[in-house]
C-alpha positions as CSV (number, residue, x, y, z in Angstrom):
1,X,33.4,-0.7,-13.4
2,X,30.3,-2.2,-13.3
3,X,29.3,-4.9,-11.3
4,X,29.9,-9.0,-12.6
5,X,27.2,-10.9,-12.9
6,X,27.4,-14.5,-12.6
7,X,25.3,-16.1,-15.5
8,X,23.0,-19.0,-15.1
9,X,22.4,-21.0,-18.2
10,X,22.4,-19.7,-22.0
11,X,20.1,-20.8,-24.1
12,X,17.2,-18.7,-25.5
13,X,13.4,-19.1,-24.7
14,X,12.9,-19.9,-28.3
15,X,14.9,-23.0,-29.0
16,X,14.1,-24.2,-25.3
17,X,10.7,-24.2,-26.5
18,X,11.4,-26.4,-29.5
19,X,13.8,-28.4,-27.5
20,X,10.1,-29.4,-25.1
21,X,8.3,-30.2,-28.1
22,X,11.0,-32.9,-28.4
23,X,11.2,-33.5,-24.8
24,X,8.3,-35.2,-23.2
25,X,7.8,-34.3,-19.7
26,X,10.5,-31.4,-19.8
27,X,9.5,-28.0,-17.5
28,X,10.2,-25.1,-18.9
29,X,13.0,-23.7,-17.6
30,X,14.2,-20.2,-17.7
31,X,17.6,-19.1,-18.7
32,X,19.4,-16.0,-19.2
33,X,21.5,-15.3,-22.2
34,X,25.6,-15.4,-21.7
35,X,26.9,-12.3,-22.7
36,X,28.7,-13.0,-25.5
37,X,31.9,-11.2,-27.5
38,X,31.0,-13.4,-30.8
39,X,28.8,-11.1,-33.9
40,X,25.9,-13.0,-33.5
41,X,25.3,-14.1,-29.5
42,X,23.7,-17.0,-28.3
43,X,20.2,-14.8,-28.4
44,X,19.9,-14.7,-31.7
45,X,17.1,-16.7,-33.1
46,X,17.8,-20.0,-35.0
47,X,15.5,-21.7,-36.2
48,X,15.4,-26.0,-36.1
49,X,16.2,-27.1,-39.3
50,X,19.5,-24.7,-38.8
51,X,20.3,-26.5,-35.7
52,X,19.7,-29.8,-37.3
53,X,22.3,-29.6,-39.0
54,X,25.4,-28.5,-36.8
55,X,27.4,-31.0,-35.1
56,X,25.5,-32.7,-32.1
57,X,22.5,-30.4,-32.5
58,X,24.3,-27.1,-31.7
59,X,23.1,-26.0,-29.0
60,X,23.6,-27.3,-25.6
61,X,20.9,-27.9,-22.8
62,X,20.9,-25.3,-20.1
63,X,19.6,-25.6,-16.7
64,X,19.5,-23.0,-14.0
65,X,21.4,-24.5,-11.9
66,X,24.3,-24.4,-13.6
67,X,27.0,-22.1,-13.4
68,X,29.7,-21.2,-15.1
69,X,32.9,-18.7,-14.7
70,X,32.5,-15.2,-15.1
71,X,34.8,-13.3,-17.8
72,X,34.9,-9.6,-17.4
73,X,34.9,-6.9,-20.8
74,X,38.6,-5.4,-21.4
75,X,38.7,-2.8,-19.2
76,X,40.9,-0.9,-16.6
77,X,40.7,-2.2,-13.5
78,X,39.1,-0.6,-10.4
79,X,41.6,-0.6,-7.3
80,X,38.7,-1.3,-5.4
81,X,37.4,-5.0,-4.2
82,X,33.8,-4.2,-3.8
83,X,33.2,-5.8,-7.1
84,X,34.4,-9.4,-6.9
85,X,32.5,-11.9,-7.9
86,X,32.6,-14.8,-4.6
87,X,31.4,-18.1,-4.5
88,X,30.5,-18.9,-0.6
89,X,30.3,-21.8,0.5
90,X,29.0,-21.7,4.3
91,X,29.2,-24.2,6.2
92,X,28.6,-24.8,9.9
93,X,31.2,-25.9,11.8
94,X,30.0,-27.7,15.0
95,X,31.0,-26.1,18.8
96,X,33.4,-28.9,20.3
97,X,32.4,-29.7,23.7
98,X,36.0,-30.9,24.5
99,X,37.9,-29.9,27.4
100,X,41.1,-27.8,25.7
101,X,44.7,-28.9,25.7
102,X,47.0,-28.6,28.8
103,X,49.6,-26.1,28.1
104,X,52.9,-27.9,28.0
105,X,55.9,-26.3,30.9
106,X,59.3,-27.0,30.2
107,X,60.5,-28.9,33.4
108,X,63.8,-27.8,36.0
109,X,64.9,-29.3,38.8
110,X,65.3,-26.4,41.5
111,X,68.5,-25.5,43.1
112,X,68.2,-27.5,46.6
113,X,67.2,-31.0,44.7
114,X,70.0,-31.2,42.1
115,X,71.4,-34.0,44.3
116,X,68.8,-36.1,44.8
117,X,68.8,-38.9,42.6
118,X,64.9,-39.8,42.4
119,X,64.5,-35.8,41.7
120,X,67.1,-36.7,38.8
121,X,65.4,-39.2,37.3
122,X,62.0,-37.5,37.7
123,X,63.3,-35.0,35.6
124,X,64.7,-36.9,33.0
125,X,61.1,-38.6,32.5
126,X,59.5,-35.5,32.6
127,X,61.8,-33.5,30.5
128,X,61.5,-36.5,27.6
129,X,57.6,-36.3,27.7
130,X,57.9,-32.2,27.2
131,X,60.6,-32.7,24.4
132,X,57.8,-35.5,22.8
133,X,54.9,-32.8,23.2
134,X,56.5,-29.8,22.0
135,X,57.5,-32.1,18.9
136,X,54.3,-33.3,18.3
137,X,53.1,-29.3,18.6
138,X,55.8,-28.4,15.7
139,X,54.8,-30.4,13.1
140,X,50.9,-29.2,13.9
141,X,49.8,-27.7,10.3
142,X,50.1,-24.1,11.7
143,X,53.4,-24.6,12.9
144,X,55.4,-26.0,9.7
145,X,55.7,-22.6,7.9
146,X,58.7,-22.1,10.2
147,X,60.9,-25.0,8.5
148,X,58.9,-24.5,5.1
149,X,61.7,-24.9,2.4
150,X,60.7,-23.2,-0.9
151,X,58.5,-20.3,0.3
152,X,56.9,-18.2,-2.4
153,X,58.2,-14.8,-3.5
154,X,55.4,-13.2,-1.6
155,X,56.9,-13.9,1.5
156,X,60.9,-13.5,1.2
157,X,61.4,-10.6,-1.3
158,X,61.3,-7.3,-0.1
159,X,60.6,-6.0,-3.6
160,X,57.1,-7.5,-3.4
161,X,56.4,-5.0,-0.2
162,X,54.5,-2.2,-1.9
163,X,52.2,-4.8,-3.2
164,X,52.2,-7.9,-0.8
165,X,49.1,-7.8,1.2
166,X,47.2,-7.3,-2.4
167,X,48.9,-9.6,-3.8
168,X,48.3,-12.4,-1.0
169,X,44.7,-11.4,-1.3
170,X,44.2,-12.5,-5.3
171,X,46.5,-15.7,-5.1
172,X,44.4,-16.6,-2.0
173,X,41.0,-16.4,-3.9
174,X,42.5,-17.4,-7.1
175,X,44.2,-20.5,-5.5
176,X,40.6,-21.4,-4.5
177,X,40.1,-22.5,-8.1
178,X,43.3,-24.1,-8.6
179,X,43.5,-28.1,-8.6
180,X,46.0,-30.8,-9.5
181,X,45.5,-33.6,-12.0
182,X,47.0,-36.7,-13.3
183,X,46.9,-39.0,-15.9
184,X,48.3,-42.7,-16.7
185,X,47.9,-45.3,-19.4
186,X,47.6,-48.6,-17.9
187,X,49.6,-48.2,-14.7
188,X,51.8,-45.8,-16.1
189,X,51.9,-41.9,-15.3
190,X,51.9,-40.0,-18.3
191,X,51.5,-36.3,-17.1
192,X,50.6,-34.2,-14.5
193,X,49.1,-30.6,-15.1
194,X,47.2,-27.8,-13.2
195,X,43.4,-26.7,-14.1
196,X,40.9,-24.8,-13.1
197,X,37.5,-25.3,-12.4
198,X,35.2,-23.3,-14.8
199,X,31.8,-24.6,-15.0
200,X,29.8,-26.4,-12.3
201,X,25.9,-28.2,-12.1
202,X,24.9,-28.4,-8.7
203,X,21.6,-30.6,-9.7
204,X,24.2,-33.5,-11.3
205,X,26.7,-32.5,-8.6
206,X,29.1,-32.3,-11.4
207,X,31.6,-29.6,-12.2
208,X,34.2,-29.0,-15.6
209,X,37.4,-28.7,-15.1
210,X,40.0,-26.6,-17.9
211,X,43.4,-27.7,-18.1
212,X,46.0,-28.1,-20.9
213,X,46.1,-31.2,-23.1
214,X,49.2,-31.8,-22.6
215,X,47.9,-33.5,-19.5
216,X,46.8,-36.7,-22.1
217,X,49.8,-35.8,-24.7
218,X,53.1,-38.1,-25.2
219,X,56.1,-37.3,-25.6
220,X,57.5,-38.8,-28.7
221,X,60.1,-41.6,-27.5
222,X,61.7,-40.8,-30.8
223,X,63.0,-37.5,-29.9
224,X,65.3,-38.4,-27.1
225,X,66.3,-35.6,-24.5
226,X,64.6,-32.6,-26.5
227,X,62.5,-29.9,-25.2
228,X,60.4,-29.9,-28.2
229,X,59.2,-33.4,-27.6
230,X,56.1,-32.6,-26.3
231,X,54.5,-30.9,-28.9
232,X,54.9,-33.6,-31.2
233,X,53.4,-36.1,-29.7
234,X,50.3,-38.3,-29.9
235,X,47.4,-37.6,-27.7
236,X,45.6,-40.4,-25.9
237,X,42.0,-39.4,-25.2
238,X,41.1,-42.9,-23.7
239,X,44.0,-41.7,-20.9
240,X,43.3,-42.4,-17.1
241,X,43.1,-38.8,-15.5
242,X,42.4,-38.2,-11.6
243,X,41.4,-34.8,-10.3
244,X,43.3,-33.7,-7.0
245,X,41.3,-32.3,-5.1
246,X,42.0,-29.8,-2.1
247,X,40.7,-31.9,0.5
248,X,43.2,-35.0,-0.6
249,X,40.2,-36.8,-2.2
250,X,41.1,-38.4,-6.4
251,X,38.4,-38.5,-8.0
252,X,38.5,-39.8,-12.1
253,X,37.9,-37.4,-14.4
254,X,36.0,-37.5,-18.1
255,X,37.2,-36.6,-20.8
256,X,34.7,-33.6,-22.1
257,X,36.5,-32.1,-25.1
258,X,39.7,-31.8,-26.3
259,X,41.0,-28.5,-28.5
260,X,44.0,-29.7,-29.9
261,X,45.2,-26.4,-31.7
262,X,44.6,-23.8,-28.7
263,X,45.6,-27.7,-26.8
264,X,42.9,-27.3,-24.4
265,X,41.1,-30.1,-22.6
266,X,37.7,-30.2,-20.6
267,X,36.9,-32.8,-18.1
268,X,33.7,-33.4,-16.2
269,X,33.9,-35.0,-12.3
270,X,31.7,-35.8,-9.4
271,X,31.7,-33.1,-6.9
272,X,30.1,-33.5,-3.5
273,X,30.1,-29.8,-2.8
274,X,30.2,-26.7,-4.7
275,X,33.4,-25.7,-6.4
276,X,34.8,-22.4,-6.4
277,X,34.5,-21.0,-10.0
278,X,37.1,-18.1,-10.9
279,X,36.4,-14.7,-12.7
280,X,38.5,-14.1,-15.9
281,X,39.3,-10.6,-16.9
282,X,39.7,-10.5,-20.7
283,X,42.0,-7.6,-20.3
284,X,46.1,-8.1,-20.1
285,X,48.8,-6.0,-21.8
286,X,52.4,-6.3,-22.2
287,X,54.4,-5.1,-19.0
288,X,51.3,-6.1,-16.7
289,X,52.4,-7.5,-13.3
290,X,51.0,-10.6,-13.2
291,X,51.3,-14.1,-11.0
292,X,51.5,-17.7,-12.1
293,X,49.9,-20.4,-9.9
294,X,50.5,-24.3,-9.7
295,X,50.0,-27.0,-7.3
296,X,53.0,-29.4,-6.2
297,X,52.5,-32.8,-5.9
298,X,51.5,-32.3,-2.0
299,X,48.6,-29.8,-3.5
300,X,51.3,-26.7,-2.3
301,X,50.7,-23.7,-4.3
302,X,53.3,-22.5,-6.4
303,X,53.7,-19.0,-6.7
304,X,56.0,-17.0,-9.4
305,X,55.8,-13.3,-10.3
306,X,56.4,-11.6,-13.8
307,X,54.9,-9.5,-16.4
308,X,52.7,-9.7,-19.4
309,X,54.5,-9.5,-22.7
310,X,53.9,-9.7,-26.5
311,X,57.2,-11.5,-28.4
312,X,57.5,-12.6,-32.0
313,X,57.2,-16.7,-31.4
314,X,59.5,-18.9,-32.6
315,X,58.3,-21.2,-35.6
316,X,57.2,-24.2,-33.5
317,X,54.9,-22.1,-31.1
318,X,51.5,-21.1,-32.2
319,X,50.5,-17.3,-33.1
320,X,48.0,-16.7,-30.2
321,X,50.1,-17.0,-27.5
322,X,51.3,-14.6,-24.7
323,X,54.1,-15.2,-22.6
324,X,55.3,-14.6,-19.3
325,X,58.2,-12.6,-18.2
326,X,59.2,-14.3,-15.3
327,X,61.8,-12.7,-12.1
328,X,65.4,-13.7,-12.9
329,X,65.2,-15.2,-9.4
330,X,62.5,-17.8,-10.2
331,X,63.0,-21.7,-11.2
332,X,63.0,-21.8,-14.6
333,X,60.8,-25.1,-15.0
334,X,58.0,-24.8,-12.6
335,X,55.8,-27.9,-14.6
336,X,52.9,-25.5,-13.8
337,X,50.9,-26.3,-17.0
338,X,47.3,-25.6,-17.1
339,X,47.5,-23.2,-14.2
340,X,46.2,-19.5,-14.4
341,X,48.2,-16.3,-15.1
342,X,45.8,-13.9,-12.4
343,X,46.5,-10.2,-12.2
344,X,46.4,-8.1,-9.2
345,X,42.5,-8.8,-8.3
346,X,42.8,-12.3,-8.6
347,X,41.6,-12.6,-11.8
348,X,42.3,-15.3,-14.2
349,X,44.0,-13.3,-17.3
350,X,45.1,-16.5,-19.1
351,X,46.3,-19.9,-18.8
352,X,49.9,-21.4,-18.7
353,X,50.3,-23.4,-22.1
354,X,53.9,-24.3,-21.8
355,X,55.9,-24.2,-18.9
356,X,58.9,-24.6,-21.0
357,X,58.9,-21.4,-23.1
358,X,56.2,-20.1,-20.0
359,X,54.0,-19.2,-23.0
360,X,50.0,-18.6,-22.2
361,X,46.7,-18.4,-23.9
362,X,45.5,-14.7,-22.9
363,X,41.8,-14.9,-21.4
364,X,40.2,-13.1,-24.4
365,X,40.4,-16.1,-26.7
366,X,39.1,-18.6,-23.6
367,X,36.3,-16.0,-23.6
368,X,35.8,-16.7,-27.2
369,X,36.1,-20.3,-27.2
370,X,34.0,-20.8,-24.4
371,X,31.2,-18.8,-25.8
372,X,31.7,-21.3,-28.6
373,X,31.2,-24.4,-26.3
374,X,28.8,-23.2,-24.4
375,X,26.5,-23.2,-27.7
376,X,27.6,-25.5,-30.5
377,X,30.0,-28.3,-28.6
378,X,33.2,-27.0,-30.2
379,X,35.5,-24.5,-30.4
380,X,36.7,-24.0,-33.8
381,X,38.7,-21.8,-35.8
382,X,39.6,-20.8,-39.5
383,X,42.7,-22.3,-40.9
384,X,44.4,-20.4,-42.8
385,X,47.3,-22.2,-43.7
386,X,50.0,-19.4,-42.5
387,X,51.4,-18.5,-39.4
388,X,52.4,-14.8,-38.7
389,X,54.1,-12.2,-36.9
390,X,52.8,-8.8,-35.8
391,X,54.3,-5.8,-37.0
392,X,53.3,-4.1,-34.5
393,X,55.6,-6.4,-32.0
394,X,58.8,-5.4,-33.9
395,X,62.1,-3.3,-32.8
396,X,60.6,0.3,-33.5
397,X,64.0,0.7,-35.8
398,X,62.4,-2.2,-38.1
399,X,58.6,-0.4,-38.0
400,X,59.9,2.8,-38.7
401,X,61.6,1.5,-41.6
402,X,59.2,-0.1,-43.0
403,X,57.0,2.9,-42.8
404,X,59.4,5.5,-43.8
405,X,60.5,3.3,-46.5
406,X,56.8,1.2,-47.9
407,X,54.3,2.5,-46.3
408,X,53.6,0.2,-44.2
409,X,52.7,1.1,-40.4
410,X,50.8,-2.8,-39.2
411,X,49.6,-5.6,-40.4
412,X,51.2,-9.5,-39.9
413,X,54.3,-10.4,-41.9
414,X,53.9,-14.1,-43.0
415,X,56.5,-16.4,-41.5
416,X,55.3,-19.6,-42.6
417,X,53.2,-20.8,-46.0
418,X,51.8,-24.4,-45.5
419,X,53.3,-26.2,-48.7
420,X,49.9,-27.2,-51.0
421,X,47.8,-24.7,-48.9
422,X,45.6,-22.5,-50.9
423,X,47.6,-19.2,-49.4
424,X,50.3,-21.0,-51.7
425,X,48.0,-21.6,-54.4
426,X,47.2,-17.9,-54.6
427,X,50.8,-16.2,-54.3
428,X,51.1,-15.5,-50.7
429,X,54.9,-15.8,-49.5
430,X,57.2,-15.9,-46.8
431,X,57.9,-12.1,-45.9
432,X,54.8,-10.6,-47.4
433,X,51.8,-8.8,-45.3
434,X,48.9,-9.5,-44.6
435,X,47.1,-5.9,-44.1
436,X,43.8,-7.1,-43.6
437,X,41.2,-9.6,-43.4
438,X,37.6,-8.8,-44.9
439,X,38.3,-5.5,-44.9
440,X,39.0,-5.2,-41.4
441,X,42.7,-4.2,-40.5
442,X,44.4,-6.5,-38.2
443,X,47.6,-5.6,-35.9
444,X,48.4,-8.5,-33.6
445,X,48.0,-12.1,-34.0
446,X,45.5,-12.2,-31.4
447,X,43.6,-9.8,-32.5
448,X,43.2,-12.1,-35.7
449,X,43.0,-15.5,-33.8
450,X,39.7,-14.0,-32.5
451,X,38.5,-12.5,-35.5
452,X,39.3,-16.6,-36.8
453,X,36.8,-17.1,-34.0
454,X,34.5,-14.2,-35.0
455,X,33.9,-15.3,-38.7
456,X,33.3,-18.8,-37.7
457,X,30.2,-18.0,-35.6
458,X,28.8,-16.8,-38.9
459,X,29.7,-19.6,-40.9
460,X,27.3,-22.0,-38.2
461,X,24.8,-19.4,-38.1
462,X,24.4,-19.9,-41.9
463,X,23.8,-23.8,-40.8
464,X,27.5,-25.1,-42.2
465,X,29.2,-27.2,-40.5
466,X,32.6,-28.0,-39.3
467,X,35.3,-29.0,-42.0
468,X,33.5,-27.2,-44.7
469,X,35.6,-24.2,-46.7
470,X,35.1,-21.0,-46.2
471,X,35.8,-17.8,-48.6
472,X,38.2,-15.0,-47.0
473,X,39.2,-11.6,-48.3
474,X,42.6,-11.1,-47.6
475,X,44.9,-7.7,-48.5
476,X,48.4,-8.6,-49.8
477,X,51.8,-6.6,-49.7
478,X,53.9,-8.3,-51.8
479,X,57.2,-8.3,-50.2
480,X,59.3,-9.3,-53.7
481,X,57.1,-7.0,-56.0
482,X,56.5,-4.2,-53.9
483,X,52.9,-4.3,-54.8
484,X,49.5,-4.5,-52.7
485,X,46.8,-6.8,-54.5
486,X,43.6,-8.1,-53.0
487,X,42.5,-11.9,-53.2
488,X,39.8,-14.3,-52.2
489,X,41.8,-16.9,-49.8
490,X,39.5,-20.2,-49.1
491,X,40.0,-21.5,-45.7
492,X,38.7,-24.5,-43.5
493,X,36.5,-24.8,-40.6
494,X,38.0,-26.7,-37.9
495,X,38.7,-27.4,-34.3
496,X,41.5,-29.7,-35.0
497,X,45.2,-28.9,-35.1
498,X,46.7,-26.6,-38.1
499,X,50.0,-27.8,-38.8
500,X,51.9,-26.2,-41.4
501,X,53.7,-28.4,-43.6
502,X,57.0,-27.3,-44.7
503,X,58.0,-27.2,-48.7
504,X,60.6,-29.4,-49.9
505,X,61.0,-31.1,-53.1
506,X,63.6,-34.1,-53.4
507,X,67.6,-33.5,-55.5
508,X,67.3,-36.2,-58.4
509,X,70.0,-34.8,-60.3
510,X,71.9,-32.1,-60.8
511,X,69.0,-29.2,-60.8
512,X,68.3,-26.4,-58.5
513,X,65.0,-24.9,-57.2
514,X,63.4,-22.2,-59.6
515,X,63.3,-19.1,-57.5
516,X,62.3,-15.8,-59.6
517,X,62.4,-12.7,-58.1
518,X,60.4,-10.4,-61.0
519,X,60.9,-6.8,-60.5
């Protein structure tokens, strides 16, 4: 595998040039080009009245001394560690010229002085002090692990043998990464989530941290007792939110950018010293062993083992998730959201979006939106109007059937239309499939959540903007008909979130929905 490279900056030579034009005083500054898995990469050349256009001027100002997480290509992993990508910070740790503690010796009166009564009451002096000093020694940080209550499943189950010491070794540089953070309105808390550093300028002395929105989101007081209550609810981007940090300092965080349909949020904080940025590995599959890391309110790690998997979502979750298998033995709520999904190397493979349904946002489509950040100041996607579920996912007993019976081997079977959508307007229907999009065949629902991403870096380098419709080619199987048919869908352009309404149509008399089912 080849090596990672940690990339400085991404911004081209050419627009940096414009930029000084603009820019009195402003040194040129050189900056190498993030690698990026979008059609057209950040080192394409745009010219200025393009960029004049997008939202905030598009492109964002790099510096050299700014860093941001590495994300690794999809593929196989090398057993070997040679290739890690480490941020060290050294520091010197000053020679105490203190004289060492005295050993502490349990006290005994010996045989011949068991009768003497000023012996007697030596000894109960002395054996009190030793009972107060090896106290005081017990609850010394390195000595608490013996009366630890909830250790992790790295440490008491023998299953985890074969694999421990590797294991230990990723959570431990993963965990590096790994913070708490809060929020409150007024002085009430509203959430608490995990997040992960990804993004770091040591000239400001700031760093970005990722975590999941629903760190600013409420839970609707209308929905009493549910589990669904907090998708529904409204998001408060003026929220107070502290960052945890390892060393017990809470620092206020800012809010950067919030993605409220992949229901990511960015925040920028005052460091005082180097953060530890993660690697992500854009490469997870179904049936990977995998780990899920949080922080307890004391900063403890929490530690749960599972596996990858692909499942058919429900109809409230969104199409691009992942979710995590987790060990029958495991708490079931583990309120661990925002915190990374790392695989065996300690590599960040995705990021806990629920801890509810323990669903995740695979590291592929952070990959994507980052790239998207990184160069326009937004992270948008096509709506489509639909949601889906991947043939590909089914019972083989339902796949072969279908392919035995209609042809039909992949594509996305449409579970929801959004009523008034223009996938309504052109004939598209619950239980029909999608095939393809723009001619390009499509099997999962993540596989099309990045292609979403994909065409939109097209659509801004044509100089459009966000909000604006888009034409789509889309390949129907009619599911009622029996019939395949080819249409133009028109989409929009947006980084908000897609809900899908649902179709209903008031009883005013005695009438009945029109449903026609034409052979």
């Amino acid at each position: 595998m080849p090596r990672a490279v940690r990339i400085r900056g991404d911004e081209p030579e050419t627009e940096r040039r414009a930029k000084r034009r603009n820019v009195a005083g402003e040194e040129e500054e050189e900056g190498t080009a993030l690698r990026s898995t979008s059609p057209r990469s950040p080192g394409d050349r745009v010219d200025r009245r393009r960029r004049r256009r997008r939202r905030k001027g598009a492109v964002r100002t790099s510096h050299p001394e700014m860093l941001f997480a590495v994300f690794e290509p999809d593929k196989d992993q090398s057993e070997g560690k040679q290739d890690r990508v480490y941020d060290v910070d050294e520091s010197a740790t000053e020679e105490s010229s203190d004289p060492p503690s005295p050993p502490i010796y349990e006290p005994y009166i010996p045989d011949e002085l068991v009768d003497d009564p000023d012996i007697l009451a030596a000894f109960d002096y002395a054996k009190a002090n030793y009972e107060a000093e090896k106290s005081r020694r017990a609850n010394l940080f390195t000595m608490d692990h013996y009366g630890y209550e909830a250790p992790s499943c790295l440490f008491d189950d023998h299953r985890f043998l074969p694999i421990r010491e590797r294991a230990t070794g990723a959570v431990l540089l993963a965990a590096k990464s790994v913070v708490l953070l809060s929020s409150f309105l007024g002085s009430q808390p509203l959430n608490k989530c995990c997040g992960l550093w990804f993004q770091r300028n040591d000239r400001s002395k700031t760093a970005h941290v990722l975590t999941s929105a629903h760190l600013i989101r409420e839970k609707n007081p209308s929905v009493k007792n549910h589990w669904k209550s907090q998708w529904i609810g409204k998001y408060h981007r003026g929220a107070e939110v502290n960052v945890h940090f390892l060393d017990k300092r809470v620092v206020p965080g800012q809010l950067v950018y919030l993605q409220e349909h992949y229901e990511l949020a960015l925040y920028e904080v005052k460091v005082n010293k180097p953060v530890q940025l993660p690697t992500f590995n854009d490469c997870v599959r179904s049936g990977k062993d995998v780990f899920r890391l949080g922080r307890d309110e004391n900063l403890d790690l929490k530690i749960t083992h599972g596996m990858a998997a692909y499942e058919v979502p429900s109809w409230y979750e969104r199409c691009h998730y992942m979710y995590f298998c987790r060990d029958a033995s495991s708490r079931k709520l583990l309120a661990d959201d925002g915190g990374p999904i790392i695989d065996l190397e300690g590599k960040v493979v995705g990021l806990v979006n629920n801890h509810i349904n323990e669903t995740f946002i695979p590291s592929s489509i952070l990959h994507k939106c980052f790239d998207f950040w990184r160069r326009f100041d937004c992270m948008p996607r096509l709506h489509l109007g639909m949601t889906f579920t991947s043939i590909k996912h089914l019972d083989p007993i339902s796949i072969e059937r279908m392919t035995r019976d209609h042809n039909i081997e992949s594509g996305l079977i449409v579970e929801q239309v959004s009523k008034g959508s223009h996938a309504e307007k052109i004939g598209i229907r619950e239980g029909d499939v999608i095939e393809s999009f723009n001619g390009k065949y499509i099997s999962t629902t993540i596989e099309l959540e990045q292609m979403l991403i994909d065409i939109c870096w097209e659509h801004f380098d044509q100089g459009k903007d966000l909000y604006a419709e888009k034409d789509v080619s889309v390949k129907i199987f009619d599911a009622i008909k029996h019939r395949r048919r080819t249409r133009n869908l028109t989409v929009i352009v947006s980084d908000l979130g897609e809900d899908i309404v649902k179709g209903t149509y008031p009883i005013m008399g005695k009438e009945a929905m029109p449903v026609s089912y034409d052979s």
